[in-house]
C-alpha positions in Angstrom: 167.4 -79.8 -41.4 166.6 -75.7 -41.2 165.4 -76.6 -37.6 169.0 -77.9 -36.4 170.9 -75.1 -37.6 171.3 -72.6 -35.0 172.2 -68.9 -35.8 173.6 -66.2 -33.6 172.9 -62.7 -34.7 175.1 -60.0 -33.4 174.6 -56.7 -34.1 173.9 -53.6 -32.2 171.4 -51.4 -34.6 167.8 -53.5 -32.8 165.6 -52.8 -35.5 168.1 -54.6 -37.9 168.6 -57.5 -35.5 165.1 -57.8 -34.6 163.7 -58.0 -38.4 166.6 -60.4 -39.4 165.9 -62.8 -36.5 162.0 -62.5 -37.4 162.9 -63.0 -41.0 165.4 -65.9 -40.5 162.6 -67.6 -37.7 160.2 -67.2 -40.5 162.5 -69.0 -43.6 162.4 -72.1 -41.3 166.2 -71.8 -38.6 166.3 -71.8 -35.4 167.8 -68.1 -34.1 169.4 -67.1 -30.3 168.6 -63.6 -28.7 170.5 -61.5 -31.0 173.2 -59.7 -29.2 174.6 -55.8 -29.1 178.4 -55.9 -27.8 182.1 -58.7 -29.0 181.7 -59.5 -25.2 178.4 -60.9 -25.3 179.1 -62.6 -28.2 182.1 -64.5 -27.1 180.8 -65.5 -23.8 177.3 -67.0 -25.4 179.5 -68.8 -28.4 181.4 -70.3 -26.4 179.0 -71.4 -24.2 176.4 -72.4 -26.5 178.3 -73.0 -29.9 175.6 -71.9 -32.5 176.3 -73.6 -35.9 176.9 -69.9 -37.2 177.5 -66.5 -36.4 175.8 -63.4 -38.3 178.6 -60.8 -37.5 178.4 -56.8 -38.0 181.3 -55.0 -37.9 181.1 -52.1 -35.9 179.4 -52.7 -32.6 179.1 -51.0 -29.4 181.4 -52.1 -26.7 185.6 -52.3 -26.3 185.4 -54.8 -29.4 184.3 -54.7 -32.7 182.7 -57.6 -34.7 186.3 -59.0 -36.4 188.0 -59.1 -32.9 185.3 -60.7 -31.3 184.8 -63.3 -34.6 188.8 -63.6 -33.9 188.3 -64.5 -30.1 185.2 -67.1 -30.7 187.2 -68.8 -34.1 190.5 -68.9 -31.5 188.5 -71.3 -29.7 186.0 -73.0 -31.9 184.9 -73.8 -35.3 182.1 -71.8 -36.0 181.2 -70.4 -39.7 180.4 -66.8 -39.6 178.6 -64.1 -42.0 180.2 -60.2 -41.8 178.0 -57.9 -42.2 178.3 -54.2 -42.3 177.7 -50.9 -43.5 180.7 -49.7 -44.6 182.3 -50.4 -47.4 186.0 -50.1 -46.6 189.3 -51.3 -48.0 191.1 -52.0 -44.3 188.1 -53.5 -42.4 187.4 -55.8 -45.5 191.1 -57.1 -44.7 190.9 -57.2 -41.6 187.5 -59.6 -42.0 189.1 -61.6 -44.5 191.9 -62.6 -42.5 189.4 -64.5 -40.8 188.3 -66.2 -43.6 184.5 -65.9 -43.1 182.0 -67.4 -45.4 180.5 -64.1 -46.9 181.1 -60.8 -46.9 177.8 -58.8 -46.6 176.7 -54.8 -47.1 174.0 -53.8 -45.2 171.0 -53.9 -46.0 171.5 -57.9 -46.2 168.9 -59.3 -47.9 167.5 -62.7 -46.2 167.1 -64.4 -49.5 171.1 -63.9 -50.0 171.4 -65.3 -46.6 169.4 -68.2 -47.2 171.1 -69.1 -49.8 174.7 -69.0 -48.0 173.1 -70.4 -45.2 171.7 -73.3 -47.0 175.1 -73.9 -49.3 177.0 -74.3 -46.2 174.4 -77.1 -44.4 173.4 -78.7 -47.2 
């Protein structure tokens, strides 16, 4: 089943995305290039419609992470994981007008993951 589930990583801080997508590989799913910008991440959900998106926040580009979550769940039906950095009030809002499946501070541990990740497919 882990093999199936396909998982898009956006986030523009490499180490991070590296070591998630090496750690997530590792627990068993199947994980896209991660990407840095909202654009990119539009344009490949849409066109390839992984099962979930691992969102941060703040990214480099036009867009942050909630607009482009906004943009790709317009569109499609696709789960997706926040993740960020900073703990504030308005961008917590702003996420969870989205209604995304988790909420996550950075650093986000893969085992917390796994377990979201496995309550949803399961």
């Amino acid at each position: 089943m882990k093999n199936e589930i396909k998982i898009l990583i956006v986030e523009d801080e490499v180490m991070i995305a590296q070591s998630m997508k090496m750690d997530l590989e590792y627990a068993g799913y199947k994980v896209y290039k991660y990407l840095t910008t909202g654009e990119e991440a539009i344009k490949f959900a849409l066109e390839e419609k992984p099962n979930m998106i691992l969102m941060d926040i703040h990214l480099v580009g036009e867009i942050d992470g909630i607009e482009a979550a906004k943009a790709i769940t317009d569109k499609i039906n696709i789960p997706i994981i926040f993740m960020t950095g900073y703990d504030e009030s308005l961008i917590f809002e702003r996420a969870q007008k989205l209604k995304p499946v988790a909420y996550l501070t950075k650093p986000v541990g893969i085992w917390n993951l796994k377990l979201i990740i496995d309550s949803i497919f399961s």
